[in-house]
N, C-alpha and C positions, 0 to 999 in steps of 0.2 A: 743624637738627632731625636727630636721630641715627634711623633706619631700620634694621625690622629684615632678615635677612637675607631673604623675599620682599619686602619694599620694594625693598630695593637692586636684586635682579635684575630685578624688575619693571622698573622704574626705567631700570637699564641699556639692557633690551631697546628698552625706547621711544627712549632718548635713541640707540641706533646707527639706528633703524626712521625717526628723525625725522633725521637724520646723510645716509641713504640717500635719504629724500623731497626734501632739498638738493640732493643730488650728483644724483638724475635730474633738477629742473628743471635747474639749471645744463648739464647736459650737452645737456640738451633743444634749448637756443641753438643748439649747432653742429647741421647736420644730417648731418655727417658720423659723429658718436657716438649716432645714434639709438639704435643694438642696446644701446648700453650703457646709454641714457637708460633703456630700456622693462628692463633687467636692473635697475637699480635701484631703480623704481618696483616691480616684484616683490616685491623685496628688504626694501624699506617696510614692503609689507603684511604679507607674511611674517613680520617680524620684528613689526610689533604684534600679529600674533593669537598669537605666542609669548607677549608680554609678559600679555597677557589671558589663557592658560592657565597662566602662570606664577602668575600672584595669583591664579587659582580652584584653585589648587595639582593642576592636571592634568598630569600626565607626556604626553610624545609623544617619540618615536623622533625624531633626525636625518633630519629628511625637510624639502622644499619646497613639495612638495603642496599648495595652497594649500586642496585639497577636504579632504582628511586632517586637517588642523590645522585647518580650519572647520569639519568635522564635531563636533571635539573639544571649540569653544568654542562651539556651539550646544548641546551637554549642559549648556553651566552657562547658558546664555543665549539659546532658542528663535528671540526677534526680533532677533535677529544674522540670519536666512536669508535674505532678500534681499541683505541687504550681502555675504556668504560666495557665495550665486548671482552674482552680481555679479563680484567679482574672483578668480572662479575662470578668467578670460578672461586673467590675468596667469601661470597657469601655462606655458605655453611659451617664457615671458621668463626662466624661471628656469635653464636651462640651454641651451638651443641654440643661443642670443645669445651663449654664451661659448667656444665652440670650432668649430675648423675645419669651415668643407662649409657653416654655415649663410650663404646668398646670398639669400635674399629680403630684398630692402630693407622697411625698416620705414616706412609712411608717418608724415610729421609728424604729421596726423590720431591715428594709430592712437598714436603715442608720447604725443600730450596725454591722448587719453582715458585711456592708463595711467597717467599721472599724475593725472587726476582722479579715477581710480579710487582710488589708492593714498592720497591724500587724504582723500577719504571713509572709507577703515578707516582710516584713522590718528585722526580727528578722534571719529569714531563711538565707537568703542573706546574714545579717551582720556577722551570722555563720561562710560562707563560705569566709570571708572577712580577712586580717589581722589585728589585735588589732588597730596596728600602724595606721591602715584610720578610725577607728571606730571615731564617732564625739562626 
């Protein structure tokens, strides 16, 4: 089935958001890659509430914000705000997990619920999505 270009990018964004939901569980196993596990369950969310502004064709700024970009797709979609309150708890995963000086170890705990977090927008989301972009 040939897509037009907001399908494809929708599409895209899901199948790298769904790519990252992988790569946190898998990383999750060791507990030595926690920081990265809980960066890429961020990463997840992040990138499906792209794909979800992407099809309600809303622009947003190169940002990780997870509050920013869920503010953005609660304008097209109100009962998104608990799930957006929710994994607004994933923003500090998005950068301080990836450079020098961050030393708080991440509990196993604290990495699964980012992963169940990041699950839940991923699945929510792909809900409210048409089959036809699902990746």
């Amino acid at each position: 089935m040939l897509l037009d270009p907001r399908e494809q990018e929708t599409q895209e964004w899901l199948r790298i958001a769904k790519t990252d939901l992988a790569v946190s569980q898998n990383l999750a196993t060791h507990t030595e890659f926690a920081s990265q596990a809980s960066f890429h369950a961020q990463q997840a969310a992040e990138k499906t509430i792209k794909a979800f502004l992407v099809w309600h064709q809303e622009r947003f700024k190169k940002d990780h914000d997870i509050r920013y970009l869920g503010d953005l797709a609660l304008s097209k979609d109100p009962s998104l705000s608990a799930l957006i309150d929710e994994a607004v708890c994933l923003n500090p995963y998005a950068v301080t997990t990836r450079y020098p000086g961050f030393s708080d170890e991440i509990e196993e705990e604290a990495v699964q619920e980012a992963i169940n977090i990041a699950e839940k927008v991923y699945n929510e989301i792909l809900a409210r999505l048409p089959k036809k972009v699902h990746p």
